[in-house]
C-alpha positions as MATLAB code, in Angstrom:
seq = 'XXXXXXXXXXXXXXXXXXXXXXXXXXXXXXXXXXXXXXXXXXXXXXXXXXXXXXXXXXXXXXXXXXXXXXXXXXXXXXXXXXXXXXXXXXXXXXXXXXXXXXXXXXXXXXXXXXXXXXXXXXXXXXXXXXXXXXXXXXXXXXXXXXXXXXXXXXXXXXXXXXXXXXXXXXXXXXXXXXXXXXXXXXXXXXXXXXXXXXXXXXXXXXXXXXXXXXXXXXXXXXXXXXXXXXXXXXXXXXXXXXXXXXXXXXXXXXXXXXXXXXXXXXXXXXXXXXXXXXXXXXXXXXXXXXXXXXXXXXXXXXXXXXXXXXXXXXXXXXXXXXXXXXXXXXXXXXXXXXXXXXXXXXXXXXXXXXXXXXXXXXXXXXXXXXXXXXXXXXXXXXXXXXXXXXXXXXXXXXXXXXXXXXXXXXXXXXXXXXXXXXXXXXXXXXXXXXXXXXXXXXXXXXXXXXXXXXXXXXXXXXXXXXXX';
ca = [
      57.831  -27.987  -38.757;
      54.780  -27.053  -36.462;
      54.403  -27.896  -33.257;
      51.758  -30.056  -32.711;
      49.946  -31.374  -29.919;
      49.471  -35.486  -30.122;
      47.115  -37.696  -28.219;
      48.855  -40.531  -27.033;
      46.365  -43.373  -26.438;
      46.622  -46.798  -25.100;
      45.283  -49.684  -23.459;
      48.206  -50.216  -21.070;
      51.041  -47.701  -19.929;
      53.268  -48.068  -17.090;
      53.722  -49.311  -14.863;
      52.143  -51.802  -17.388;
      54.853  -53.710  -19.314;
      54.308  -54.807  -22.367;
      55.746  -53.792  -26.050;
      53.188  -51.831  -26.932;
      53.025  -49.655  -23.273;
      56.646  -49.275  -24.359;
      55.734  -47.742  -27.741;
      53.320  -45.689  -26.581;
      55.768  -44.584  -23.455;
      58.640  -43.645  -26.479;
      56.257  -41.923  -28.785;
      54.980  -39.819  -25.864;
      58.507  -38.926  -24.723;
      60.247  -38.403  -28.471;
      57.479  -36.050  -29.184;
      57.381  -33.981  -25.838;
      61.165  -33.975  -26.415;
      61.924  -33.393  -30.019;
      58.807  -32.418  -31.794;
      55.774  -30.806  -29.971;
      53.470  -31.794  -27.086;
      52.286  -35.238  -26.075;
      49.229  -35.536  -23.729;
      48.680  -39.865  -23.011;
      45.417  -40.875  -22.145;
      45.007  -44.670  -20.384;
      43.101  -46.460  -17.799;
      43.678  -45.490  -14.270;
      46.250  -47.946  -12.464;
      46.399  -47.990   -8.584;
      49.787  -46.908   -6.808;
      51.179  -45.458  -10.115;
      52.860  -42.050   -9.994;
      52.836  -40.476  -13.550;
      56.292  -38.662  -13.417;
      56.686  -37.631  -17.084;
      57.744  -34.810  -19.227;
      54.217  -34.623  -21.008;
      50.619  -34.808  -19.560;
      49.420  -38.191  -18.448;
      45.216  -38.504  -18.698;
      43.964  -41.477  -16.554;
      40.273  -42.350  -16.919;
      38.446  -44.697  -14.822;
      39.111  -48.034  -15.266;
      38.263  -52.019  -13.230;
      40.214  -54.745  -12.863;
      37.918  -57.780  -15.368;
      40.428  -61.311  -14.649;
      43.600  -62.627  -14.194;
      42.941  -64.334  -17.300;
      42.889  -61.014  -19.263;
      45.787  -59.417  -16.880;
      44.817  -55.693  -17.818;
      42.414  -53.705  -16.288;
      39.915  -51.971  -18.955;
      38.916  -48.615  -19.258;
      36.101  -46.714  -19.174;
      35.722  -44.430  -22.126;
      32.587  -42.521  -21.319;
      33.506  -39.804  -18.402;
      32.805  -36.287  -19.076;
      35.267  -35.091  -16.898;
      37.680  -36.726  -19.036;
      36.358  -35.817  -22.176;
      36.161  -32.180  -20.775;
      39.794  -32.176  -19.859;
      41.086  -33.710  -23.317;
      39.020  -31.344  -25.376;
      40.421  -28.565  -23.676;
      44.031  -29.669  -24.573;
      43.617  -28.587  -27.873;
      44.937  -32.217  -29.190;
      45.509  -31.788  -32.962;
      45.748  -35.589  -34.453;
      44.963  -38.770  -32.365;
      47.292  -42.259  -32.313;
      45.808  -44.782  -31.045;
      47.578  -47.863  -30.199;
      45.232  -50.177  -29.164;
      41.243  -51.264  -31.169;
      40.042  -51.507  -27.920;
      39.316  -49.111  -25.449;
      41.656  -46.459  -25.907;
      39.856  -46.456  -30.136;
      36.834  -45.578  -28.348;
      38.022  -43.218  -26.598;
      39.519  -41.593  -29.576;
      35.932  -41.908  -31.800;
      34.288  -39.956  -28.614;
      36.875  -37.144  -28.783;
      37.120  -36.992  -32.751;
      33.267  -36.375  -32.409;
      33.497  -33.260  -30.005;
      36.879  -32.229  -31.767;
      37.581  -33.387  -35.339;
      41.229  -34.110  -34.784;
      41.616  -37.217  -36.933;
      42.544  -40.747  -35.691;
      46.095  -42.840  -36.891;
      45.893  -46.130  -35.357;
      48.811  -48.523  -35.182;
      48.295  -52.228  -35.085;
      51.474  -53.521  -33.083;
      50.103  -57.136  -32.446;
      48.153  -60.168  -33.254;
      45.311  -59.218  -31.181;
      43.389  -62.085  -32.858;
      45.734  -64.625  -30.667;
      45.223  -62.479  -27.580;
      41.651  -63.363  -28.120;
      41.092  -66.627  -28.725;
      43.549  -66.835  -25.477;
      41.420  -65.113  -23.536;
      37.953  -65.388  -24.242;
      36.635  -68.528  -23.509;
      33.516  -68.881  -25.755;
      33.648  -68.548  -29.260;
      30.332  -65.728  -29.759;
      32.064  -63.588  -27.531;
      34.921  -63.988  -29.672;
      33.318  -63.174  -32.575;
      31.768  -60.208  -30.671;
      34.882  -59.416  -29.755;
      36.955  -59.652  -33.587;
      33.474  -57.632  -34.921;
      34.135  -54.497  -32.033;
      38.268  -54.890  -33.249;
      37.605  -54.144  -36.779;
      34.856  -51.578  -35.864;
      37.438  -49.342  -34.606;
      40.058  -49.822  -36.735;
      37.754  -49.346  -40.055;
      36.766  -46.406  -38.259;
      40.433  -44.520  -38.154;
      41.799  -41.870  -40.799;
      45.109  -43.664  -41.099;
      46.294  -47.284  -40.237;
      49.649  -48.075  -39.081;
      51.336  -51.585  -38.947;
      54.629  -51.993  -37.408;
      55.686  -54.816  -40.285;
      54.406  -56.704  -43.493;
      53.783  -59.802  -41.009;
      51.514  -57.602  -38.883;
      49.851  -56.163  -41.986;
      48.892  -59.962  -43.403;
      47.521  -60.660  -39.634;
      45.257  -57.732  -39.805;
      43.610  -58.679  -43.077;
      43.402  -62.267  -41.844;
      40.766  -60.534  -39.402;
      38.501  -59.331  -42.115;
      40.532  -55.583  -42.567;
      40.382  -54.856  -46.433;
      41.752  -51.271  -45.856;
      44.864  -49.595  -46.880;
      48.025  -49.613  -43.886;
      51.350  -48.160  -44.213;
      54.286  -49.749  -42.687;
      55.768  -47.902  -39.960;
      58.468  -49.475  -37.785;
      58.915  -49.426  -33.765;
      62.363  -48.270  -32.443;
      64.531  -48.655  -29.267;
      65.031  -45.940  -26.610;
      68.499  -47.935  -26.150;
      71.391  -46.089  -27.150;
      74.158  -47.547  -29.558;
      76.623  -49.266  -27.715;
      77.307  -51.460  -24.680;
      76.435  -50.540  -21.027;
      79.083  -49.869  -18.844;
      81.509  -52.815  -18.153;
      81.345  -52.458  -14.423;
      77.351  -52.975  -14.787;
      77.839  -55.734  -16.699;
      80.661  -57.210  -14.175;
      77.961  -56.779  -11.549;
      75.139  -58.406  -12.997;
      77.502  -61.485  -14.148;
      78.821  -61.365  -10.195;
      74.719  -61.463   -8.971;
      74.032  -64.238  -10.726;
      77.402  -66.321  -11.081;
      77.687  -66.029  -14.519;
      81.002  -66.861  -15.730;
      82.827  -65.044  -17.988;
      84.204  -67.877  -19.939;
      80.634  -69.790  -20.548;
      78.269  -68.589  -22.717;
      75.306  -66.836  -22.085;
      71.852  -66.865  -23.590;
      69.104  -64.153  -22.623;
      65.214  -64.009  -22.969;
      63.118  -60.592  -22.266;
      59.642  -60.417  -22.522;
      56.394  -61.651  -20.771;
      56.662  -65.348  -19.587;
      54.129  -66.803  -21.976;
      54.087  -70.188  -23.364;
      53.546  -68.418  -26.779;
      56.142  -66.357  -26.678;
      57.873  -69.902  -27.796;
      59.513  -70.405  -24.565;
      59.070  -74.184  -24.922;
      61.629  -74.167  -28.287;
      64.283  -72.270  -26.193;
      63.755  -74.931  -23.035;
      63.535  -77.473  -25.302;
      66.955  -76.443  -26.991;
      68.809  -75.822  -24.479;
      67.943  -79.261  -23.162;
      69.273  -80.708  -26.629;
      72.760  -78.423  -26.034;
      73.084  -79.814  -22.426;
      73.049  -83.285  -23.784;
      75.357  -82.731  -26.428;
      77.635  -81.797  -23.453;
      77.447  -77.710  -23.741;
      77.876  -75.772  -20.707;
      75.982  -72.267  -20.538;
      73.753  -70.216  -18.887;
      70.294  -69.256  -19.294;
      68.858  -65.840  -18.502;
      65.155  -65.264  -18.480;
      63.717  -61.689  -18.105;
      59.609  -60.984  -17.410;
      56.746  -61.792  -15.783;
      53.530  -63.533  -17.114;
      51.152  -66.014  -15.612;
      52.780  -69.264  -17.119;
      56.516  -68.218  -15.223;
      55.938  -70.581  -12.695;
      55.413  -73.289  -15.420;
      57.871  -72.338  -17.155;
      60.063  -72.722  -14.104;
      58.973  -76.344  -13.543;
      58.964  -77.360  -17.264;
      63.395  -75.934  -16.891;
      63.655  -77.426  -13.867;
      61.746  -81.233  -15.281;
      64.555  -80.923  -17.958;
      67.382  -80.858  -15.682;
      68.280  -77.367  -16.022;
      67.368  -75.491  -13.141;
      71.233  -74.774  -12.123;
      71.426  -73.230  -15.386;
      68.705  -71.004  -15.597;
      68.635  -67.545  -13.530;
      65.017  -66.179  -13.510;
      64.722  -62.704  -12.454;
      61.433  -61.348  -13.027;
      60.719  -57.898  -14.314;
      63.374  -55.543  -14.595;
      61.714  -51.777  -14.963;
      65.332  -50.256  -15.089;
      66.047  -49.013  -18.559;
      69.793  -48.977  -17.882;
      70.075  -52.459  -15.954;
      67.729  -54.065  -18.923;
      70.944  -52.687  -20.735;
      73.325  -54.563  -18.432;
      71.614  -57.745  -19.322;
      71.457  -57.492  -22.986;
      75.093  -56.438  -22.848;
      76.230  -59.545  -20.967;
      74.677  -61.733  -23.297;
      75.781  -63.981  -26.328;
      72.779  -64.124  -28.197;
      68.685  -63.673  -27.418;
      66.581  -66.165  -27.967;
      63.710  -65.300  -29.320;
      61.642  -67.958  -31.527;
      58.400  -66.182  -30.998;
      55.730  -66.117  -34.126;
      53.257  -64.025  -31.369;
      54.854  -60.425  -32.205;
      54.709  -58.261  -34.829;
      57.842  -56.446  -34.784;
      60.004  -57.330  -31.533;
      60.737  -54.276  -30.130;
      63.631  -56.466  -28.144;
      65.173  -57.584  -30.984;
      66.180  -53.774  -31.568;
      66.986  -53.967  -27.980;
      69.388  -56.393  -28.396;
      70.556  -55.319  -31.940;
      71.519  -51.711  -30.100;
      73.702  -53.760  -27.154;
      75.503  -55.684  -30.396;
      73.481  -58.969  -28.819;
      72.482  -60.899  -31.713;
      68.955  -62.743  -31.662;
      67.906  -66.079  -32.488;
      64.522  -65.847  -34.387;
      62.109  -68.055  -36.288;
      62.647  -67.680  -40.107;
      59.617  -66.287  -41.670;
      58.150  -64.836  -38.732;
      57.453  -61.110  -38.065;
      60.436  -60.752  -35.854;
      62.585  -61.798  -38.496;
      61.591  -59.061  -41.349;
      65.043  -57.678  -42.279;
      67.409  -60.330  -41.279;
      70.259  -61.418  -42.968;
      70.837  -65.145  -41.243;
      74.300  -65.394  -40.080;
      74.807  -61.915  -40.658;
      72.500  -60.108  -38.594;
      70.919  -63.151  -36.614;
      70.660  -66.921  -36.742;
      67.077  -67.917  -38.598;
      66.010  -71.551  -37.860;
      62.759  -73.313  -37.584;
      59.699  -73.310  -35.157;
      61.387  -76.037  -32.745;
      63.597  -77.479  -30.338;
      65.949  -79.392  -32.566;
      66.458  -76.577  -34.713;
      67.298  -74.202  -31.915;
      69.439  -77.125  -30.384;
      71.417  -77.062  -33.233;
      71.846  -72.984  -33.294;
      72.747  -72.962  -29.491;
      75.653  -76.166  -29.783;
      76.409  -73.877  -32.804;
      76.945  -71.134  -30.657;
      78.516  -72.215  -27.997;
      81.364  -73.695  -30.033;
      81.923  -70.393  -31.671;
      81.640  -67.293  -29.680;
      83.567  -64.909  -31.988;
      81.018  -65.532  -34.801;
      78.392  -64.788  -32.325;
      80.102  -61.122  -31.483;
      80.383  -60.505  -35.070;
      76.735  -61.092  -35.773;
      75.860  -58.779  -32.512;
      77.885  -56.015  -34.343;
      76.179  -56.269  -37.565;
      72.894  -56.069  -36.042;
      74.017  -52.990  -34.625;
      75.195  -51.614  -37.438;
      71.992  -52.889  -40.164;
      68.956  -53.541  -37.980;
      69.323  -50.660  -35.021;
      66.504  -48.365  -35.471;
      65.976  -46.090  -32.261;
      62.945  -44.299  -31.136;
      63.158  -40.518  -32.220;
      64.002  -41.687  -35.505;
      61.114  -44.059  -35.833;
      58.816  -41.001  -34.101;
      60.560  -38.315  -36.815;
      59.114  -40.046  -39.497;
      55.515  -40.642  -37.972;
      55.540  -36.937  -36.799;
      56.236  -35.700  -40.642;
      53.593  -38.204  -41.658;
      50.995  -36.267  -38.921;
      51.795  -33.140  -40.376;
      51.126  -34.481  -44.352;
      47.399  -36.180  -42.789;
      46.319  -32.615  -41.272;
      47.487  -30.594  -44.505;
      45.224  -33.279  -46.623;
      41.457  -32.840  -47.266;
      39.403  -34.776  -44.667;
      38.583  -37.888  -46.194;
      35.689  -37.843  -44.101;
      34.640  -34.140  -43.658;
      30.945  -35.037  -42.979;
      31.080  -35.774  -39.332;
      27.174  -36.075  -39.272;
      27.820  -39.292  -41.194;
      30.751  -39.859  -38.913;
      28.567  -40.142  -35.812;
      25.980  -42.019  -36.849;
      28.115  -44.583  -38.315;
      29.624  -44.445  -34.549;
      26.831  -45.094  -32.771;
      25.476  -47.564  -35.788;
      28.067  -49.919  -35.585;
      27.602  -49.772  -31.709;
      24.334  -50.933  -32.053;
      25.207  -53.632  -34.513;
      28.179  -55.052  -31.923;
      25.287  -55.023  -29.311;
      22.689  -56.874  -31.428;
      25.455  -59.291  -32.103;
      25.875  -60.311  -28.644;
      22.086  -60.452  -28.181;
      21.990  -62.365  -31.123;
      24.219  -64.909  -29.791;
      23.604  -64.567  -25.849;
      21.096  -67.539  -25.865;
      23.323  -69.672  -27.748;
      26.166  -68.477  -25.109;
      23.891  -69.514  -22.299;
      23.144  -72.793  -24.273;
      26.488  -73.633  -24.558;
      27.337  -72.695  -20.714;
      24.005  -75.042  -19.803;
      25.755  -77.589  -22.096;
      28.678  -77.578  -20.389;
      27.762  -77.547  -16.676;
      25.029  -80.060  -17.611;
      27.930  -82.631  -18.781;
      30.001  -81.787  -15.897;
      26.774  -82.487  -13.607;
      26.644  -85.769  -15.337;
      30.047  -86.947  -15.110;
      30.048  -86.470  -11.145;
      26.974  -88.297  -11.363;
      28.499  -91.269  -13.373;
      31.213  -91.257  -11.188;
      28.898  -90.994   -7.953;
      26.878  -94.023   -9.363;
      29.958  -96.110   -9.600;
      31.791  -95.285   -6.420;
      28.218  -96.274   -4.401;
      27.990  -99.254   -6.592;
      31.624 -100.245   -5.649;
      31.196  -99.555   -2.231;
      28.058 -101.743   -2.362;
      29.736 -104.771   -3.508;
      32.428 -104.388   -0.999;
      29.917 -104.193    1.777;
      27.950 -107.064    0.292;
      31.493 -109.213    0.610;
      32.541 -108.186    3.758;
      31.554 -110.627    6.865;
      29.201 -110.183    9.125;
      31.703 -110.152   12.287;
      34.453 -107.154   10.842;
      37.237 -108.530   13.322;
      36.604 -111.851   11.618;
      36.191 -113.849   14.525;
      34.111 -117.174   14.768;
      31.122 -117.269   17.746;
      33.298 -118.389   21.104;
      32.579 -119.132   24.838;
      32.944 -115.832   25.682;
      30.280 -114.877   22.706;
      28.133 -117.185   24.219;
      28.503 -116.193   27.564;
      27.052 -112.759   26.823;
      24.095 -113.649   24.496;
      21.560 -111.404   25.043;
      18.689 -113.381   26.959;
];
């Protein structure tokens, strides 16, 4: 096995959490660790110390919205460039068609390594999320595929992800190639676990159910809330553990809290400590996790490694390889369905354990295994003939479709600005509407009230004073 030298590149990286800065963190480390050299390259993040085995590349980057909640990178600095040609990077893996693709199309053009890009996520959701307007979408979905089209190899994490990606217009070929866990097999320690349960006065002898991940309405955090809710009123005691950040936490709080279960909910925020993420998935009964958003679930590995069962949606990405009742509980996409599972499970907490162990035993995959296998599949995509040796035609198919994503915003800016004109135009007129009634309202009132505003009927005193 040769030792080769990988670009890592990605969107987000810590202190960024998210699954995929997580998969790009493991693949980074497994390599420098067990394989060759890893150099990441990522946007620049302020106050982050880059304290890593392997080389960490940060390239200029802005801070767009809170609505997109990442800042974006700017591929185009020559002192970057300058620095990653020089690193001698033999093969490129790109985990995000944003960006970090571009990136990876610039470098390919000064250096030929070839590009494997791994689709972790239903970017087409993250999207329509976040752009508001739908020609910027398109413009948007149009730049995605662009880049993806453009790689040597493409990657999908499971068949789920795979049928998402050609939903988006993809008609390529993709291999399946699984995320891992950097957890280790077995339970953290038992006084971590003590402590945790002591922090947050979870007792032993009630169950415990466990969330990690950003704090999302579609991360289906409504069908756990809404469960529970159905378990409290079937007279089930238990706690509720939710792990993450996200702009709809606070939200989420009130929406707990509205149900009545604010005294059973413990909210922590986001835990960066490997080994205390450990504690929590170690103190748990089962992980809810009814989300149809993610490809793969790197947490469900998580919680498969820390025998934690997981509660998942049947037929949803998560889901690939489950066994229900064996190696997880499968139910519907909604709250009576995970009410049932949870009543279930709080009845029955040896079943539960048994479940946890099984996933341990069937589902655990961990990282340098997963990065083993993607390393041996690097080494079989340099010893191939280039499937695009003319690199000529590579670059002017580069800066082609460039110019085609470019006319296709022009092409639609007008009809942006249209719609934009549209919309202020009708807000305009409903504060008008409304203006129009309020002085018509307060018009009649006027009209009604009497002349005198104390009421009061023309007196001595009045007429005493009359003005000559």
């Amino acid at each position: 096995m040769s030792r080769l030298t990988v670009g890592v590149f990605n969107d987000s990286f810590p202190p960024t959490i998210d699954g995929v800065a997580n998969a790009a963190l493991n693949y980074a480390n497994s390599i420098e660790k067990n394989l060759g050299h890893a150099v990441v390259a990522t946007p620049w993040y302020p106050d982050c110390q880059d304290d890593y085995p392997f080389k960490v590349v940060r390239y200029p980057s802005a801070y767009i919205s809170k609505r997109l909640g990442y800042r974006a990178g700017y591929p185009f600095d020559l002192r970057v460039l300058r620095y990653l040609q020089r690193q001698h990077i033999d093969i490129i893996h790109v985990h995000a068609p944003f960006i970090s693709a571009v990136l990876a199309r610039v470098l390919r053009r000064a250096t030929g390594a070839p590009i494997v890009f791994t689709y972790h996520t239903k970017f087409n959701i993250d999207i329509e999320k976040r752009v508001a307007f739908n020609p910027v979408r398109n413009a948007s979905v149009r730049f995605l595929l662009s880049n993806i089209n453009a790689c040597d190899e493409v990657w999908v994490v499971s068949e789920g992800a795979g049928e998402n990606l050609r939903s988006l217009g993809y008609t390529g070929e993709y291999r399946v190639m699984e995320n891992g866990t950097d957890f280790q097999k077995g339970r953290a320690p038992e006084g971590l676990v003590a402590a945790l349960r002591e922090k947050h006065g979870l007792p032993p002898e009630l169950p415990v159910f466990l969330f990690v991940g950003r704090m999302m309405w579609y991360k289906g955090v409504r069908i756990s809330i809404d469960g529970l809710k159905a378990a409290k009123d079937a007279g089930k005691d238990f706690r509720m553990v939710f792990i993450g950040e996200g702009v709809d936490r606070p939200e989420i709080m009130d929406y707990a809290a509205k149900l009545g279960l604010a005294e059973r909910c413990v909210f922590t925020g986001a835990v960066r400590d490997r080994e205390l993420l450990r504690g929590y998935f170690s103190l748990a009964d089962l992980f809810l996790f009814p989300s149809t958003y993610d490809t793969n679930g790197i947490v469900v590995r998580e919680a498969a490694a820390c025998s934690c069962g997981s509660v998942l949606i049947r037929g949803s990405c998560a889901a690939e390889g489950i066994d229900d009742g064996e190696t997880g509980i499968l139910i519907e996409e909604n709250g009576g369905s995970m009410g049932k599972a949870i009543i279930e499970a709080c009845g029955d907490r040896e079943r539960l354990r048994r479940i946890g162990e099984n996933a341990a035993e069937r589902i655990y995959l961990s990282w340098d295994d997963a990065v083993a296998r993607a390393y041996a599949r690097y080494e079989e995509i340099l010893a191939a003939p280039a499937r695009k040796s003319d690199r000529a035609a590579f670059n002017q198919a580069f800066f082609a479709e460039v110019q085609q994503i470019k006319e296709d915003y022009q092409l639609h800016k007008s009809q942006f600005k249209e719609q934009l004109l549209h919309y202020y135009t009708r807000q305009a007129r409903k504060i008008s509407r409304r203006n129009r009634r309020f002085k018509g309202r307060l018009y009649k009132l006027m009209k009604a009230m009497p002349a005198d505003p104390l009421h009061r009927k023309p007196g001595r005193a009045d007429s005493k004073h009359k003005n000559p």
